[in-house]
C-alpha positions as CSV (number, residue, x, y, z in Angstrom):
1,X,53.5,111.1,114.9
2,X,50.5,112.9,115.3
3,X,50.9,115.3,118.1
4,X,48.7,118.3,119.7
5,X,49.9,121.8,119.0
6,X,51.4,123.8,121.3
7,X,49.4,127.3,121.8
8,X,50.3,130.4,121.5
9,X,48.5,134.0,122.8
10,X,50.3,136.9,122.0
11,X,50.4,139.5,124.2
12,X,52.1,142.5,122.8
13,X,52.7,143.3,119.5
14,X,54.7,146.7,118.4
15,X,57.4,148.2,116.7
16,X,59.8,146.9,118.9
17,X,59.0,143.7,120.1
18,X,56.5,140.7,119.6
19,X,55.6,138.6,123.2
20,X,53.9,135.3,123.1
21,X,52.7,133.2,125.9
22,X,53.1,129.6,125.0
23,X,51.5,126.8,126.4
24,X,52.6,123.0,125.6
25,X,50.0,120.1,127.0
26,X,52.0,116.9,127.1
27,X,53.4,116.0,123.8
28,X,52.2,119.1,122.5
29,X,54.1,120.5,119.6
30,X,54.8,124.2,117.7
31,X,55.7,122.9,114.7
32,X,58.7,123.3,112.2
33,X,59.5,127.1,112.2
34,X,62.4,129.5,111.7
35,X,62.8,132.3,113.7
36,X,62.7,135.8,111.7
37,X,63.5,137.6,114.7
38,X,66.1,137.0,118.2
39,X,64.5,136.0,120.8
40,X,64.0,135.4,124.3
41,X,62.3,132.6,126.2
42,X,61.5,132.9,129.9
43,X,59.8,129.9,131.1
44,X,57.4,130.1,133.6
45,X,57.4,126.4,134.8
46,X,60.0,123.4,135.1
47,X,60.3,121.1,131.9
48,X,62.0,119.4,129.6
49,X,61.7,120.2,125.6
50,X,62.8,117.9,123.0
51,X,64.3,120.7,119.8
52,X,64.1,118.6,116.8
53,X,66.3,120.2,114.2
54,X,67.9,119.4,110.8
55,X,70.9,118.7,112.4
56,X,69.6,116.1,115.3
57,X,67.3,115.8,118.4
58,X,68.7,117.8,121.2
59,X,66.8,118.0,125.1
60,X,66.7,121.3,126.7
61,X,65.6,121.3,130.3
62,X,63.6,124.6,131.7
63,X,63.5,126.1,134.8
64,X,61.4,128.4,135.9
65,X,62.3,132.0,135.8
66,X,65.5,130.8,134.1
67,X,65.9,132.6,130.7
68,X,67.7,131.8,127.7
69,X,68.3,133.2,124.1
70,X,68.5,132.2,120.5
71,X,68.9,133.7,117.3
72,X,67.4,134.7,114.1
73,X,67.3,131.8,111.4
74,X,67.2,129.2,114.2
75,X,65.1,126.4,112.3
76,X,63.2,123.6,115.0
77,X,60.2,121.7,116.2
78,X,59.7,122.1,119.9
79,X,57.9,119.7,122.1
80,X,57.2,118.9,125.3
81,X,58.3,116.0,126.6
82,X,57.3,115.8,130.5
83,X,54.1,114.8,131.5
84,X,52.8,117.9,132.5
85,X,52.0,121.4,131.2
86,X,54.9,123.4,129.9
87,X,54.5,127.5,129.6
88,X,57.4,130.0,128.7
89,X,56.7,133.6,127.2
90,X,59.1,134.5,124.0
91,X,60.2,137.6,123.8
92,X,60.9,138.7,120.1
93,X,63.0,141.6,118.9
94,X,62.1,143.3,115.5
């Protein structure tokens, strides 16, 4: 499936921590990654994100200004599967 990537403008960069906007058109995709940091994601709008892993398809449903956390070695694809924009800012910690 050929899908538009997701895009990403990072925001600070330092000794401590890396923070990324991300924004996600419809169907819009990061790619397979795994996470070499923990991390924070605080989304900034409603959504739903299909994780595809390794391990199986799971959905994860956003809500604004509701934060959750994952961990180092986490390996995924994320897309958006609404039919609007999706935006959340990652926090990393080195």
């Amino acid at each position: 499936m050929d899908r538009p990537p997701a895009i990403p403008k990072q925001q600070v960069s330092n000794e401590r921590v890396i923070v990324t906007e991300w924004r996600f058109a419809p169907g819009a995709e990061t790619g397979w990654h795994v996470h070499g940091h923990d991390y924070v994601v605080v989304p900034q709008t409603d959504g739903a994100l299909l994780l595809e892993t390794r391990q199986g398809n799971r959905d994860s449903q956003l809500q604004a200004g509701r934060s959750y956390a994952g961990l180092k070695g986490v390996e995924h694809n994320v897309v958006n599967a609404t039919d609007h924009e999706v935006i959340f800012i990652e926090v990393e910690i080195r």
